[in-house]
N, C-alpha and C positions, 0 to 999 in steps of 0.2 A: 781350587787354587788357580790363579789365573797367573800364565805363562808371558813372560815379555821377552820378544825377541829383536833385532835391530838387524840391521844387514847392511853392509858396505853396496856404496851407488857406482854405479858406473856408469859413465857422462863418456859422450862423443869426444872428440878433441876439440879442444878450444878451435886450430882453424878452421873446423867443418862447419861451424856456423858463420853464418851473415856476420859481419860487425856495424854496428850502429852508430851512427854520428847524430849528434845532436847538434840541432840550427833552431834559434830560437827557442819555441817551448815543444816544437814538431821535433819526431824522431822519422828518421830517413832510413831505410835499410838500403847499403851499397855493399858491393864484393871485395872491398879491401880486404887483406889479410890477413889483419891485427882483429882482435874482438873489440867490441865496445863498451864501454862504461856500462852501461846495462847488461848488456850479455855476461859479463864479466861477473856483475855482481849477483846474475841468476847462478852462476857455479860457486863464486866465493859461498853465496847462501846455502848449498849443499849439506856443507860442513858446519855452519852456525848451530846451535845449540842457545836457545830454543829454535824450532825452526820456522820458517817466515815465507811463506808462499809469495808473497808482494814483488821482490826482484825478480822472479820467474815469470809471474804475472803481466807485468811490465812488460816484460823484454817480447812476450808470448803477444801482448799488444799492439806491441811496436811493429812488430815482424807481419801482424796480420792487419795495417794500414795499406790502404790504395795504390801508394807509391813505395811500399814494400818492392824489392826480388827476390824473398825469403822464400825457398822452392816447398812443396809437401816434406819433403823428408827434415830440413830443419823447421819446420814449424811441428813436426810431431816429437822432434829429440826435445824440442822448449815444452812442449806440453807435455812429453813423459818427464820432465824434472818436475814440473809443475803438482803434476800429482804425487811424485814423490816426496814434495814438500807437505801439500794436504794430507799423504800417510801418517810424514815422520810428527805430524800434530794432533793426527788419532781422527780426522777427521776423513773416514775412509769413504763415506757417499763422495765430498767433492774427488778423493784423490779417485775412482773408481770409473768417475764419469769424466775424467782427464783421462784416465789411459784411454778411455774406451776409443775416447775422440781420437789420441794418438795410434792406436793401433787400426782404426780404421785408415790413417792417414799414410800410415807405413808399417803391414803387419808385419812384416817381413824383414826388417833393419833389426841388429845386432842389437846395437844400445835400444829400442825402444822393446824389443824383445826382456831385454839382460833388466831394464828398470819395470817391466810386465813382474819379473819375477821378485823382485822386490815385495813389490804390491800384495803379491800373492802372498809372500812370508808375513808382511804387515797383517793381511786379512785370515789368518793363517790356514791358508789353502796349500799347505806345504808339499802335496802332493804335486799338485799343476806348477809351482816351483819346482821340484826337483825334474821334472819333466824337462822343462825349459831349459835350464840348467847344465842338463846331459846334454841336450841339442846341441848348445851353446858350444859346452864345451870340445864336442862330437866334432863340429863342424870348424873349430880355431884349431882342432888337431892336426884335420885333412889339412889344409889351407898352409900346414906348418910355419903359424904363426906362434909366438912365444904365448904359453896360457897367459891373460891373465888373472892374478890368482886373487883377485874379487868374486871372481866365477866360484870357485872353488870356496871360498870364505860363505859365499851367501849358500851354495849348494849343502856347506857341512853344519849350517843353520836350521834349514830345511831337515833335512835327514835327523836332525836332533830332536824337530818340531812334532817326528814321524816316530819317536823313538828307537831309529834303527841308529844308535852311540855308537859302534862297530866301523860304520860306513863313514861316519860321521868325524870320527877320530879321526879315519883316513884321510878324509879331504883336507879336515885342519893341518894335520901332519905337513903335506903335500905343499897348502898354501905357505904354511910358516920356513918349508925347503924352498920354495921361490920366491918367499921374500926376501929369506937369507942369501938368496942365490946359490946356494948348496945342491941344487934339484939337476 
């Protein structure tokens, strides 16, 4: 019997990236504030159904031109959406050798970590997800930032993946109290 599981993405905030302006048929990366047409539609495409690696693609292109200032850290958040567009289409060699590039580029960032563990649920390596996952969450506790409860939603995915339903209830529970704002 073969198992299908899905997991909710988590993306940087729209301003941490570069925004893009287009001159001509050349794309420029500049540090205004606002995203760009492309950057934009690499997140709009997160959510699409079916899923479409090509707006990630792009923007992943864009950023990694001569006259880019697209730093390491957003050229790895575009290539960890990248691959998670190559997961959510089953094609896990490309999305595999997207993280890999992204995590060499920023092993260490929150969202490239948080979209690491996606990948992991896609390939279902649920274990090295829940691993992740705890860190994650470990580490947004100290920092007493508010969870969020994507963490949580992908974590009680994993745990399910693992057959531990016990722990698994819990998280959902947890995530469904902070979406509610009840938590």
């Amino acid at each position: 019997m073969q198992r299908t599981f899905s997991a909710i993405i988590i993306v940087a905030t729209m301003t941490t990236l570069p925004s893009l302006s287009v001159r001509g048929q050349n794309f420029e990366l500049t540090t205004q504030p606002t995203v760009s047409v492309t950057a934009s539609q690499c997140f709009a495409s997160l959510r699409q159904v079916p899923a479409n690696p090509m707006p990630c693609q792009t923007a992943l292109d864009a950023a990694q031109q001569p006259s880019s200032t697209a730093d390491t850290l957003q050229l790895a958040r575009l290539e960890s959406m990248l691959a998670l567009q190559y997961a959510r289409r089953n094609d896990l060699g490309q999305a595999r050798a997207h993280m890999n590039s992204a995590l060499r580029r920023a092993p260490s960032d929150y969202v490239v970590l948080a979209q690491e563990a996606n990948i992991l649920i896609y390939e279902s390596q649920f274990e090295g997800a829940v691993r992740i996952l705890t860190t994650l969450l470990q580490d947004h506790a100290q920092t007493q930032k508010p969870q969020l409860p994507s963490l949580l939603l992908n974590r009680s995915i994993a745990l399910r993946g693992l057959g531990r339903y016990q722990e698994s209830k819990y998280d959902y529970a947890e995530y469904l109290s902070i979406r509610r704002g009840t938590h």
